[in-house]
C-alpha positions in Angstrom: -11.1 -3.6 -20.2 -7.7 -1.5 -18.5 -4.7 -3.2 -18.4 -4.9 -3.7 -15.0 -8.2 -5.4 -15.4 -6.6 -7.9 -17.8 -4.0 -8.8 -15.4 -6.3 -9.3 -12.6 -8.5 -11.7 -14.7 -5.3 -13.5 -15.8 -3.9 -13.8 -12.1 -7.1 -15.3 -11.1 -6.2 -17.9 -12.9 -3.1 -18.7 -11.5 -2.3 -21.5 -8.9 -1.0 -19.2 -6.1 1.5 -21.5 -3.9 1.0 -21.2 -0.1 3.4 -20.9 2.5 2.9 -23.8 5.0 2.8 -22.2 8.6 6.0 -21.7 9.8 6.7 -23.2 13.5 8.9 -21.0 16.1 11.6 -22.5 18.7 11.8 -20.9 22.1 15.2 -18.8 21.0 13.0 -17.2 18.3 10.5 -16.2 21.1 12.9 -14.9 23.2 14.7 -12.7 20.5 18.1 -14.8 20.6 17.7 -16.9 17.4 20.2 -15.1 15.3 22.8 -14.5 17.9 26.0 -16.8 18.2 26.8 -17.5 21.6 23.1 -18.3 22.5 23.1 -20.8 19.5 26.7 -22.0 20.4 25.9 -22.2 24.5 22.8 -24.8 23.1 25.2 -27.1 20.9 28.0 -27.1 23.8 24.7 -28.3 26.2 23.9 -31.0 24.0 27.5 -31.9 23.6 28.2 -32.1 26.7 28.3 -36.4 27.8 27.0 -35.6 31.5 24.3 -32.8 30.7 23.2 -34.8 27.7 24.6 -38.1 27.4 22.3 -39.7 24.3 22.3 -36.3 22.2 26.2 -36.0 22.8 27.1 -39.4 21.3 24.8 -38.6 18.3 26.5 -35.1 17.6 29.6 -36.6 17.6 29.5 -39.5 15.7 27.2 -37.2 12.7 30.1 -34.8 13.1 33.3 -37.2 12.7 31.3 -38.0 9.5 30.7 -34.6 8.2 34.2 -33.9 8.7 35.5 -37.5 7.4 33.3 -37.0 4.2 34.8 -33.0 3.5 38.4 -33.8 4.2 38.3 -36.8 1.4 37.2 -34.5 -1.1 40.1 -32.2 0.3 42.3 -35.1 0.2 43.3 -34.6 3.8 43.0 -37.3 6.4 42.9 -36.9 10.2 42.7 -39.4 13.2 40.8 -37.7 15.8 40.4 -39.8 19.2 37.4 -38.2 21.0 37.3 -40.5 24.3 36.7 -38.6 27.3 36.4 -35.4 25.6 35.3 -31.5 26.8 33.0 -29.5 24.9 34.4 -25.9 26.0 32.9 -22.4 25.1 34.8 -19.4 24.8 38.2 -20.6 24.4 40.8 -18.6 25.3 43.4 -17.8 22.8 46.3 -15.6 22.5 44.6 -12.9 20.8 40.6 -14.0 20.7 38.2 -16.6 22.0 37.0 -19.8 20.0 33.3 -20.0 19.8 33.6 -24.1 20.3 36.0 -26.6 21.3 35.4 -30.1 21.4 38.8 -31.5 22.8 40.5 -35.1 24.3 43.8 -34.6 26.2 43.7 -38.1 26.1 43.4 -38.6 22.6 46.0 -35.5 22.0 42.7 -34.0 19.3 40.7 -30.9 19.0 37.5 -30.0 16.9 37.9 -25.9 16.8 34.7 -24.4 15.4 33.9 -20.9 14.8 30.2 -20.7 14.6 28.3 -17.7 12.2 24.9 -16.8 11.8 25.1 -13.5 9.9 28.5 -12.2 10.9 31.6 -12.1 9.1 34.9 -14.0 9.3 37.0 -11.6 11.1 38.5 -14.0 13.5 42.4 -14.3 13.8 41.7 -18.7 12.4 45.5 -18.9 12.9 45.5 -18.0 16.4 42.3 -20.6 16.9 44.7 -23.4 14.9 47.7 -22.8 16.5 46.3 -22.3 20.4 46.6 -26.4 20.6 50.0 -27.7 20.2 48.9 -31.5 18.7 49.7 -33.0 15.6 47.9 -31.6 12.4 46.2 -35.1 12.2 44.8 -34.7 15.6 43.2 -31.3 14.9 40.5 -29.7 12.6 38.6 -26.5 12.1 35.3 -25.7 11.5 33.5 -22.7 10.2 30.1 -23.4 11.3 27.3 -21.3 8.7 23.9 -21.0 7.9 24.8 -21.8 4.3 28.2 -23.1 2.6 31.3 -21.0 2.3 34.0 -21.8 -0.2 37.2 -22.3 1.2 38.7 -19.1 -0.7 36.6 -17.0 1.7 37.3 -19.4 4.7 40.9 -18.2 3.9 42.9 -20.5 6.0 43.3 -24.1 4.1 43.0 -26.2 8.2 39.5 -25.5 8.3 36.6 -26.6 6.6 33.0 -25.4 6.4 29.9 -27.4 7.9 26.5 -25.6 8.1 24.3 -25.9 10.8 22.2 -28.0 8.6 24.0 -30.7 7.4 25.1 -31.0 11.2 21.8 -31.3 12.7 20.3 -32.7 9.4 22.8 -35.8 9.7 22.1 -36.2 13.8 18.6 -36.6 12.9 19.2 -39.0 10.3 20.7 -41.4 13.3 17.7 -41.6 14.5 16.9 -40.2 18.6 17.1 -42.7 20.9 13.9 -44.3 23.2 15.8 -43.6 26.2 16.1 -39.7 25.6 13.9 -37.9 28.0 10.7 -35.5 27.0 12.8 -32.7 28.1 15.6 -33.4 25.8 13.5 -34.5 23.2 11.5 -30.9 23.1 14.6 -29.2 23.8 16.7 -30.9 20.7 13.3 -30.5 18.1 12.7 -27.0 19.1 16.6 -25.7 18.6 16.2 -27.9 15.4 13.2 -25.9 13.9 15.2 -22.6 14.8 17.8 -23.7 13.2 15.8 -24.8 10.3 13.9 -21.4 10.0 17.4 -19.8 9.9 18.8 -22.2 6.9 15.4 -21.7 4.7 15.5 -18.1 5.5 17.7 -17.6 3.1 16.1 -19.7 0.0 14.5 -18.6 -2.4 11.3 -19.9 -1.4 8.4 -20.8 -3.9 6.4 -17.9 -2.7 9.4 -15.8 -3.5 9.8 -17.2 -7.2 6.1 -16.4 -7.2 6.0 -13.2 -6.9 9.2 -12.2 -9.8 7.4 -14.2 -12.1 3.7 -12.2 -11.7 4.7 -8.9 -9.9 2.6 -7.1 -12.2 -0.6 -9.3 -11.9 0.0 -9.5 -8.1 1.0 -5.6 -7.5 -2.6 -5.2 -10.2 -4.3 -7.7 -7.7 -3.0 -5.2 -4.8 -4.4 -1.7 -6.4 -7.7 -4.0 -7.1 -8.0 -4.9 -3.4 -7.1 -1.3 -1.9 -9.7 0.2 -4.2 -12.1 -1.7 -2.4 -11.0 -1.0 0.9 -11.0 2.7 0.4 -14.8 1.9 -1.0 -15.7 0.7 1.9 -13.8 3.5 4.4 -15.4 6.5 2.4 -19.0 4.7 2.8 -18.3 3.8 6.8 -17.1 8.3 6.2 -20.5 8.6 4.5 -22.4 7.4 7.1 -20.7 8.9 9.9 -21.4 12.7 7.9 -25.3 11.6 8.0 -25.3 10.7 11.7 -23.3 14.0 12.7 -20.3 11.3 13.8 -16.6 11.1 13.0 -15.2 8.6 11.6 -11.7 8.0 13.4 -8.6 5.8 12.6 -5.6 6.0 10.0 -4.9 1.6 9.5 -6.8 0.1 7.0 -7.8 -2.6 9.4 -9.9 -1.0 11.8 -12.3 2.2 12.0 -14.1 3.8 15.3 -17.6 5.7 14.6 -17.3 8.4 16.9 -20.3 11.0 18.2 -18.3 13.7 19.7 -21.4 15.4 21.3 -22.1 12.6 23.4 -20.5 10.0 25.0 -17.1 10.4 23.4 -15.8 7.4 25.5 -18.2 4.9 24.0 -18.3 3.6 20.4 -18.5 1.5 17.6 -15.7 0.0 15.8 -15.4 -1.9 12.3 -13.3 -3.6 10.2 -13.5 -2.7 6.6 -11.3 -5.6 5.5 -13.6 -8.4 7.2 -16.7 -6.4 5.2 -15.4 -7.7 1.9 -14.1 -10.9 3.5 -16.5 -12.1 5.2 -20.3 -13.1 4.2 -23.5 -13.2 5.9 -23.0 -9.7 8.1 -20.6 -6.9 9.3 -19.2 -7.2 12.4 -20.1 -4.3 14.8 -17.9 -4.1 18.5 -19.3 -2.0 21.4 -15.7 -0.4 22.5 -15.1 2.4 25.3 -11.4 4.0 26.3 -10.6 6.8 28.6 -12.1 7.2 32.0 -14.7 4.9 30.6 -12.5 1.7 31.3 -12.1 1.4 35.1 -15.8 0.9 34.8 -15.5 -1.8 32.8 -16.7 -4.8 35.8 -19.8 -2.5 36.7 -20.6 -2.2 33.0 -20.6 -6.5 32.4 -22.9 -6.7 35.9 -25.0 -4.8 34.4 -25.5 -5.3 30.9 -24.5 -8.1 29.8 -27.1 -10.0 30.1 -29.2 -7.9 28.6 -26.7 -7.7 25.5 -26.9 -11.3 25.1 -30.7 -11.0 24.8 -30.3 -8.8 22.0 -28.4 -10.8 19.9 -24.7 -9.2 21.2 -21.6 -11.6 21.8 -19.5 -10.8 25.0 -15.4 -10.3 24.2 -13.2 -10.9 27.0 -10.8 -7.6 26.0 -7.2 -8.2 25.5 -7.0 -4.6 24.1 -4.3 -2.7 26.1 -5.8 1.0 25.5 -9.5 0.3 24.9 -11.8 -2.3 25.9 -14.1 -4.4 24.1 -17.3 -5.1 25.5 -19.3 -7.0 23.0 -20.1 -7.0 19.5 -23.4 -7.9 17.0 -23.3 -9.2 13.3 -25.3 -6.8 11.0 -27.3 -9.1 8.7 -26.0 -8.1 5.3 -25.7 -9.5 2.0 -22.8 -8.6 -0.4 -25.0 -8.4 -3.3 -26.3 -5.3 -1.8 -23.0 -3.6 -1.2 -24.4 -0.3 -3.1 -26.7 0.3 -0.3 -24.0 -0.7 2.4 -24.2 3.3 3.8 -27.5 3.2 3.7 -28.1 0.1 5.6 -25.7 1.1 8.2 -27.0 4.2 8.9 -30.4 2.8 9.8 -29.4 -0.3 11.7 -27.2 2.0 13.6 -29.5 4.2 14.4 -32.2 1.8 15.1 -30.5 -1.0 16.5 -27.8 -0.2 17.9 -27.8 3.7 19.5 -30.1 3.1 22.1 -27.7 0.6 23.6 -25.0 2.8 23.3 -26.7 5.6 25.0 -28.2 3.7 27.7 -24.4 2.8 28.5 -23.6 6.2 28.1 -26.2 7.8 30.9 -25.0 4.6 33.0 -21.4 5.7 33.0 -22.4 9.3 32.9 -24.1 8.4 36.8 -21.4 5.7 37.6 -19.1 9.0 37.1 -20.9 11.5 39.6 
């Protein structure tokens, strides 16, 4: 037995952990989930007390007792009065523009938060602190992060750091109200699960801790599983030499089998990696590109029925260069993988070639 053989049979018995499917917001969709002033532009909307009047009062209230609960370990105390307050974006400063204000002219007190995702501090946090003339009790700063920042790298002893999830982690724990809409309710959970993807982006994940502990049975599990892919690729290259075909395709996920000599434009294509996934039969796919294509609605009048009588299942394509028309499951066992090139070469030949080339002659006349 190789070493590499030794390590496969010991990772086989290994509990693999599995990564729970991970859910995406709408900023993720649009590619806007790590940028700052999309992010901050959704918290000042569901600060807001007109545009979002249950979601406001529950950011608040979790963020007065974020910051209540920091500044006592600090030993600092403020008295922030919040009524009637303004949730402004871009603030402008002397020298910059705050991310996030939440201020009260009434109540003479600002919340001043600087919001990062991946950036660096290199904002001017003593222009930010000193852009409101109030009281140092009526004022606080914020650096808002995806994960905690000591104060030594804050670098300016007024502000204090709150990541985004303790923030939205303690709004949740009030509980959302029965009155909040279905809009505002999708619109809160979804930035919530961005958010959340963000934070746990950067743990060390059990799948993670996984892999340093067995890299060597894992990377021997690897080599084990490409050896039997190229197995498979140099018998689907075996049985194209015997049928005068070429096999075409570079990814290990796919391969077309190609006869040059006729009817370039229509051809069968496999998936090596489903051959050794899947049991019970190899999953063959009728597939034309080229001129081939705009023919595609005359081709389904005409055949498919006919396909369907034969045993063939019609794909709707969402190929953008090629288009499936159908595909067939080649009874085959994986016992007999020895004789895979074998058995391909004569249920292609058999089977499956006179449907191709009656599709050929059919576009060959549709083309004239």
């Amino acid at each position: 037995m190789t070493v590499d053989q030794l390590l496969l049979q010991q990772f086989i018995e290994l509990k693999v952990p599995i990564a729970e499917p991970k859910e995406i917001g709408f900023l993720e969709i649009v590619g806007q989930s790590t940028k700052e002033n999309p992010i901050s532009n959704v918290y000042r909307h569901f600060l807001d007390p007109e545009l979002s009047p249950e979601l406001s009062s529950i950011l608040i209230d979790s963020l007065l007792g974020l910051i209540n609960v920091k500044l006592k370990i600090l030993k600092r105390e403020v008295d922030l009065q919040l009524d009637e307050y303004s949730a402004i974006r871009e603030y402008q400063t002397g020298n910059g523009r705050i991310d996030l204000v939440i201020e009260s002219q009434k109540g003479r007190s600002v919340i001043i938060i600087e919001a990062k995702i991946y950036h660096s501090i290199e904002n001017d946090l003593n222009d930010y602190w000193n852009a409101f003339e109030y009281p140092e009790s009526k004022k606080v700063g914020i650096l808002l992060s995806l994960k905690p920042i000591s104060s030594k790298f804050i670098g300016h002893d007024k502000f204090i750091n709150i990541t985004h999830a303790e923030w939205l982690n303690q709004a949740k724990t009030f509980g959302l109200p029965y009155s909040l809409s279905a809009k505002s309710f999708i619109y809160f959970t979804d930035f919530f699960t961005t958010m959340q993807n963000l934070t746990t982006g950067n743990e060390l994940t059990a799948e993670v801790q996984f892999y340093l502990d067995y890299h060597e049975k894992i990377e021997a599990a690897i080599s084990c599983r490409n050896s039997a892919t190229n197995f498979i690729i140099q018998q689907l290259d075996k049985v194209c030499r015997e049928l005068g075909w070429s096999l075409y395709g570079t990814a290990e996920e796919w391969r077309n089998l190609w006869d040059e000599s006729y009817g370039k434009h229509v051809y069968w294509t496999v998936y090596p990696m489903d051959i050794l996934r899947k049991k019970g039969g190899i999953l063959i796919i009728l597939e034309i590109d080229g001129d081939a294509r705009k023919h595609e609605i005359a081709i389904r009048e005409e055949f498919e029925a006919h396909w369907q009588e034969l045993g063939f299942t019609a794909i709707i394509n969402k190929e953008k260069h090629v288009v499936h028309l159908a595909s067939i499951s080649m009874p085959f066992d994986l016992r007999e993988m020895n004789q895979i090139s074998d058995k391909l070469v004569e249920y292609l030949k058999n089977e499956l070639e006179p449907v191709r080339r009656r599709l050929v002659e059919f576009i060959d006349k549709l083309a004239k």
